[in-house]
C-alpha angles and dihedrals in degrees: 000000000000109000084243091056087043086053107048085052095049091057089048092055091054098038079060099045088048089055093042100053082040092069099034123112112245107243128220114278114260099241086046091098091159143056147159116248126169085339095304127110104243125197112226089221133110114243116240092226146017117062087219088054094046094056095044083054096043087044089059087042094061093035093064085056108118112227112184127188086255090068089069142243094275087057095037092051088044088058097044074059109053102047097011139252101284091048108042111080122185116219103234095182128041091194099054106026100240127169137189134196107270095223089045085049091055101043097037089077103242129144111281116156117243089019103129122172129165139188106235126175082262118046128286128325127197115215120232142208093014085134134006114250099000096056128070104278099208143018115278100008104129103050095045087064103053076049092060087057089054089246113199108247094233098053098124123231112184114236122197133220122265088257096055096236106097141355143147149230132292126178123245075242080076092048088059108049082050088055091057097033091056096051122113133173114212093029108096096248125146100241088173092117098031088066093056084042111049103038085048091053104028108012141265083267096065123141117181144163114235128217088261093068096249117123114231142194131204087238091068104055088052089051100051085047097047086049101046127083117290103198093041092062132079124315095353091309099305111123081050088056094044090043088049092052101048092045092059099034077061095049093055088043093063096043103273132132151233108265151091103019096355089056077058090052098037081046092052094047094051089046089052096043091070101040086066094055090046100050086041116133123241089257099059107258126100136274113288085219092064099220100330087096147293118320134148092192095180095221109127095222101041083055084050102053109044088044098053099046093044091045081047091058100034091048092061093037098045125082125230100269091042094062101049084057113124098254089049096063093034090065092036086058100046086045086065092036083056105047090042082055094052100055088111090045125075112245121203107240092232090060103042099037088054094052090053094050081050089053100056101038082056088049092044091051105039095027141024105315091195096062089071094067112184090008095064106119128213113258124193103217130171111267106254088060127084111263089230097216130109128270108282094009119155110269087012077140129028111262101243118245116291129197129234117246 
């Protein structure tokens, strides 16, 4: 290699490592053993046994890491996901010591960098890919991921005004119609999210004509997702797999059965279920190539990072006795092995946060879910299985259908 050519990849190493670091939540410092949690002391230390144990410990751990609105939206959201909107605080002030509410935060209006949102005719959109690792990274993420929380549709987020200098509040309500009213088939979208947003608020019976003029069913939007690639999509496949997931998990709930498009989708969850066993590395996590092959790359975050979005997705498509398999734990338990082992590397938040949303739907599934308080995430099982969230929870009952205005 030329030294210009050493050079220019040098500095895109570093340009990389400096983003990296940018979006990454700032973990506790080493000497810091105890803290204060939900009004217990709480050792900073990795149990030697008991896989239970070991994500309760893991879950304490990420939740001491300090996210600030200078981390980004893309970093901030990630977090709302990974431990859930009434848990994650932003500190707003270094000097004091003040925190907010990071959905309160959001929807308060305030700067955020990376934070776009924008009054459409129909609803809100939330504009993507403005920059990289603080924006949004895909249509619809965002608000997937409140989904996923089970978010009221009237909860309020203030919008400005093109100009900046004024502005008003819309309901999530208005997030989601745009959300509907924007999807397409054909047309190359990533319809990933859409399908985790639309069957939650309106049913997986949902027909609809978009803003496009072209009548839709829910259907539609499964069935171009279950066809299309799987390792060419995002994160290795894995928010397909976890939208395909929901959105059947949702179907079953409200009566229906496995045939036609969802026997596609039950079909291409099994499939994927045991290619990740079979790509699986000799410790236990997953392989660091998503479903591409086999691979045991040793960096921290990249371990991180396919693990926990492949537990994420596993842990909602699997059922009980799937997850206390061998392998399962196996890679549950490297999972907490690997971010114990990161406190001193910058993580990325997309990576991390997922890997925490992985680890309690594992716990909620295969433990006491209650135990988990305001970390217990909304789960869309069939009918005839627990719900597994706490009395009064966001999302404990389906919203019922809503129309469009």
């Amino acid at each position: 290699m030329s030294r210009a050519k050493t050079g220019l990849w040098l500095g895109a190493v570093a340009v990389v490592a400096a983003l990296c670091a940018s979006c990454a939540p700032e973990p506790p410092p080493p000497a810091k053993q105890e803290v204060k949690a939900q009004g217990d002391d709480i050792k900073i230390t990795l149990p030697a046994t008991g896989l239970q144990g070991r994500i309760d410990a893991t879950l304490k751990l990420i939740r001491q890491y300090t996210v600030r609105p200078s981390d980004g939206f893309w970093t901030v959201f990630h977090a709302i996901l990974g431990l859930g909107p009434k848990t994650v605080e932003l500190v707003v002030d270094d000097k004091t010591g003040a925190r907010m509410n990071a959905l309160d935060y959001i929807g308060s209006g305030r700067e955020m960098r990376g934070l776009d949102f924008v009054a459409t005719p129909n609803g809100v959109d939330v504009l993507s890919n403005r920059e990289m690792h603080f924006s949004q990274g895909h249509q619809d993420q965002f608000i997937a991921e409140m989904t996923q929380w089970g978010l009221s549709p009237d909860r309020e987020f203030f919008v400005r005004d093109k100009d900046g200098n004024g502005g008003k509040k819309y309901p999530f309500r208005d997030f989601i119609n745009e959300c509907k009213m924007r999807a397409r088939v054909g047309k190359g979208q990533e319809l990933s999210w859409a399908i985790v947003v639309i069957p939650y608020y309106f049913g997986t019976d949902a027909s609809w004509t978009n803003a496009h003029g072209e009548k839709l069913h829910l259907e539609d939007l499964v069935r171009e997702e279950v066809e299309a690639s799987v390792t060419q999509a995002a994160c290795g496949g894995t928010h397909r797999l976890f939208g395909l997931a929901w959105a059947y998990h949702l179907h079953l709930r409200r009566g229906g059965k496995t045939e036609g498009v969802w026997k596609q989708v039950a079909d291409k969850l099994e499939e994927y279920k045991a290619l990740t066993k079979k790509l699986r590395n000799p410790d236990g996590s997953f392989s660091t190539r998503f479903y591409e092959g086999k691979e045991d790359d040793p960096h921290v975050g990249k371990r991180i990072n396919t693990t926990g979005h492949m537990l994420e997705w596993l842990s909602l498509a699997m059922t009980e006795d799937e997850l206390r398999a061998g392998w399962v734990q196996d890679a549950v338990n490297a999972l907490t092995e690997m971010i114990f082992k990161s406190q001193n590397v910058p993580v990325p938040g997309g990576g991390l946060y997922h890997a925490a949303h992985g680890l309690l739907l594992y716990y909620a599934r295969v433990y006491d879910g209650t135990r988990l308080g305001t970390m217990q995430p909304v789960i869309p099982l069939p009918s005839d299985q627990p719900p597994w969230r706490s009395p009064g929870s966001p999302g404990l009952e389906l919203p019922g259908v809503f129309s469009l205005r």
